[in-house]
C-alpha positions in Angstrom: -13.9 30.0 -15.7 -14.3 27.4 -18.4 -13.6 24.3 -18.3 -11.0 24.4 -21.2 -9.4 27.1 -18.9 -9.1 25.2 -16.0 -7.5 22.3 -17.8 -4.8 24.7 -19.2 -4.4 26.4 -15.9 -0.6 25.6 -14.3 -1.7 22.1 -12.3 -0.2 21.5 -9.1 1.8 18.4 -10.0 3.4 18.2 -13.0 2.4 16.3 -16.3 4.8 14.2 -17.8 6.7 15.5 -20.3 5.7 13.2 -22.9 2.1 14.7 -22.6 3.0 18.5 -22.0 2.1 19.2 -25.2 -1.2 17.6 -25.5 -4.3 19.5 -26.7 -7.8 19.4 -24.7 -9.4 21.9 -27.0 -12.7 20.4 -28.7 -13.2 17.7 -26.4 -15.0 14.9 -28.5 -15.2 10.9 -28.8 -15.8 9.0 -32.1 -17.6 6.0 -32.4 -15.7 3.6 -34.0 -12.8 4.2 -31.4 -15.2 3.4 -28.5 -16.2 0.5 -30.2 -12.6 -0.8 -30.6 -12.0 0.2 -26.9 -15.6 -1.7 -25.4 -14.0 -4.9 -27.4 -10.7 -4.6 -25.8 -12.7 -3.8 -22.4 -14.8 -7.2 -22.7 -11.7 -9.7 -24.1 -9.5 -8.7 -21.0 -11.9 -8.5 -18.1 -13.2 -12.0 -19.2 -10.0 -13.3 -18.5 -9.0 -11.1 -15.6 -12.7 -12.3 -13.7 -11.6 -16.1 -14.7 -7.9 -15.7 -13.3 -8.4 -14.1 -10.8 -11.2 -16.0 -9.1 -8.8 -17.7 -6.6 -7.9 -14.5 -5.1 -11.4 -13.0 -4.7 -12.1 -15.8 -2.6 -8.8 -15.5 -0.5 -9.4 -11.7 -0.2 -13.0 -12.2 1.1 -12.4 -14.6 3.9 -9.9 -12.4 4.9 -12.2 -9.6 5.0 -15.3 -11.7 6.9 -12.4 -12.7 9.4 -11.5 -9.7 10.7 -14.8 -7.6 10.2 -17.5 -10.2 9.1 -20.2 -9.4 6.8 -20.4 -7.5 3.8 -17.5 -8.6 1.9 -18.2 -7.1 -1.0 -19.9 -3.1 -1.2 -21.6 -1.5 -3.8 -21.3 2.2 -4.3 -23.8 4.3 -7.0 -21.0 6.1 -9.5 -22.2 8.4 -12.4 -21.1 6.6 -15.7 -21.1 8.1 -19.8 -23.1 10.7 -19.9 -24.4 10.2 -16.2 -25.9 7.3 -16.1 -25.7 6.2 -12.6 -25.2 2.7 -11.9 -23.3 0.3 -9.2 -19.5 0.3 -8.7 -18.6 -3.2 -7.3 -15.5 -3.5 -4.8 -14.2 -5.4 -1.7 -15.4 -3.6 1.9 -12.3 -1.6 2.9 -14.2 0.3 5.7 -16.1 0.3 8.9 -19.6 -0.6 8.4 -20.2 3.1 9.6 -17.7 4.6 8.0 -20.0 7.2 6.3 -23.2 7.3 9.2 -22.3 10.9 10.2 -20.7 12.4 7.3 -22.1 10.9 4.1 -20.6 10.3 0.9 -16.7 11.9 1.4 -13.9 11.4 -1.0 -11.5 8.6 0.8 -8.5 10.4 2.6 -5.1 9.2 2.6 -4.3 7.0 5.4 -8.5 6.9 6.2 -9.1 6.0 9.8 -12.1 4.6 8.4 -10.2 2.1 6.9 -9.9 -1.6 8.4 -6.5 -3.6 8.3 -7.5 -5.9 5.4 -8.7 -3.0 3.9 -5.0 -0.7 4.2 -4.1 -3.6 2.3 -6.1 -3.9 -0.2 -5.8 -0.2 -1.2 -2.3 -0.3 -1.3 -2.6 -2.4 -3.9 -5.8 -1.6 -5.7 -7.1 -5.2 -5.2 -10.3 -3.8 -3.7 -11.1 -2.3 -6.9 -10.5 -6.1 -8.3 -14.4 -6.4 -8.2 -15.3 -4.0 -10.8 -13.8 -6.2 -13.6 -17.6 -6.9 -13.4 -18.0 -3.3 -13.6 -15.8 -3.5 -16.9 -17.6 -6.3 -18.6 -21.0 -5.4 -18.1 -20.1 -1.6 -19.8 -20.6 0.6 -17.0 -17.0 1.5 -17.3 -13.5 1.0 -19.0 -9.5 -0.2 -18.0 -8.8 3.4 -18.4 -10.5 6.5 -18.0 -11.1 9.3 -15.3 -12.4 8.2 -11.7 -15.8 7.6 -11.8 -18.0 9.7 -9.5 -20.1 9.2 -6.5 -23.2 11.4 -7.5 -23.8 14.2 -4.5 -19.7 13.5 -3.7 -19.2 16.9 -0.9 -15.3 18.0 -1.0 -14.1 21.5 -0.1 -13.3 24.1 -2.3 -10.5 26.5 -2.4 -11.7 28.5 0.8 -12.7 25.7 2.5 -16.9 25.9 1.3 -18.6 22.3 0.7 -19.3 21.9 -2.8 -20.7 19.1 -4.7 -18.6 17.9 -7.5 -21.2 18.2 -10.0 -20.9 22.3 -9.6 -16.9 21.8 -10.7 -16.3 23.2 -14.0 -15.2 20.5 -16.8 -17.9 18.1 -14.6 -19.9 17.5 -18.0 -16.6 17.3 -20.0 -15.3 14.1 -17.8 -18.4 12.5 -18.3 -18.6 11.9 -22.1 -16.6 8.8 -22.0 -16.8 5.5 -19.9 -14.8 5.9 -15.9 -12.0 4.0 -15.7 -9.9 1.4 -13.4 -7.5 3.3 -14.2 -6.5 6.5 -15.9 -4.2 9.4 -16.2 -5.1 11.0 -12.9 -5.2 7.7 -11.3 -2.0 7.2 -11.9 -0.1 10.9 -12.1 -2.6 12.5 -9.0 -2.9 12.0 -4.9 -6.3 11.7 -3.5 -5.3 14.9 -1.7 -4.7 16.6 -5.0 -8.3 19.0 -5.5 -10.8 17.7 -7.7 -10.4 21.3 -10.3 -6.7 19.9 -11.0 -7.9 15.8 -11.7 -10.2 17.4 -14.5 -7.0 18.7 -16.2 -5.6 15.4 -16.2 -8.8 14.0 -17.2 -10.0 16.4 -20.3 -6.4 15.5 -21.5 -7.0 12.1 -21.2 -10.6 12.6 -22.8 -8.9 14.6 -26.2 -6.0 12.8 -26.8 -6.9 8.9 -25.6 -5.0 6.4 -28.0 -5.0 2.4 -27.5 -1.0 3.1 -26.7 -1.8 5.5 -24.1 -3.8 2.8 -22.7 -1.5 -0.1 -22.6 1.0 2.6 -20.6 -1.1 3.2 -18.7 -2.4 -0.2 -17.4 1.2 -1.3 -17.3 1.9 1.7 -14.8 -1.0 0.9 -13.0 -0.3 -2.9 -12.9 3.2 -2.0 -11.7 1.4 0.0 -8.6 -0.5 -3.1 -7.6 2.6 -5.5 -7.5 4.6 -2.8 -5.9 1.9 -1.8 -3.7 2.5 2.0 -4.0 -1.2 3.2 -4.3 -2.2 4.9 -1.5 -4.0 3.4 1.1 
């Protein structure tokens, strides 16, 4: 199966309606609209990194007080056209949280995951971190998840497979990862990987500057509601 077939497949949740009719045929990115979106990318996490200094250091003495030292932890994502480079975010886990099983795709409700760190998920605030990320141009506000290279999830009948073997894999890599994006937002981590590449060719056709701006006010509206999962 193709990966233009397994975007058009029926998904498992339902698209908004505004977006129903959106195409992901001839999945391409032009120049001068990633230019216009890297310039957006560096103005606002400049001023996100200076605002929100304060809370970076409130969040990590609350993480060193309950489960000391690393604070911060660096993961290796795959970026544009997968380049792999290091994601930035706040410790949410045991420091052993992946000595048996390796790199695995965070579950909801993780008994990995410490108290600060339930917290910090439900609100996306360990994420804060990669407005670093954002302004170095490893990745965008808004775009699909980005990657752990060798991530191991199970497939339909229960087989590991590595997400790089997942059809529409070199499709969802031809623009920058994202904070945020349309399966962010519209997708559970349970949801299987095959149905977060619909949501992400879509994203990757038919991204605007408007579809952006929703999409970072939705996400904003998560974080101050504290209804991502944790």
């Amino acid at each position: 199966m193709t990966p233009v077939e397994i975007a058009e497949k029926e998904p498992r949740i339902a698209i908004p309606k505004e977006w129903q009719s959106f195409s992901v045929r001839a999945v391409s990115v032009k120049e001068s609209e990633f230019t216009a979106k890297r310039v957006f990318d560096i103005a606002l996490s400049s001023v996100g990194i200076v605002v929100s200094l304060p809370l970076w250091f409130v969040i990590g003495l609350a993480i060193y007080a309950e489960d000391g030292q690393p604070v911060f932890y660096s993961q290796e994502r795959v970026g544009k056209g997968g380049k792999i480079f290091d994601a930035l975010k706040f410790r949410t886990m045991n420091h052993d949280a992946e000595e048996w099983l390796g790199p695995v795709q965070a579950m909801k409700n993780d008994p990995r995951t410490t108290r600060i760190g339930k917290i910090l998920r439900k609100t996306a605030l360990d994420e804060l971190p990669q407005l670093w990320n954002i302004l170095k141009g490893d990745m965008s506000f808004v775009g699909p998840r980005p990657l752990r290279p060798g991530e191991i999830l199970a497939d339909e009948n229960g087989q590991e497979v590595v997400l790089e073997e997942i059809e529409g894999y070199e499709d969802r890599i031809k623009v920058m990862p994202g904070l945020t994006g349309l399966a962010q937002v519209y997708t559970s981590r349970c949801v299987h990987h095959r149905q977060k590449f619909r949501y992400d060719l879509i994203y990757v056709k038919n991204h605007s500057f408007w579809l952006d701006m929703k999409l970072i006010a939705l996400s904003f509206l998560r974080t101050f509601t504290g209804r991502w999962e944790a």
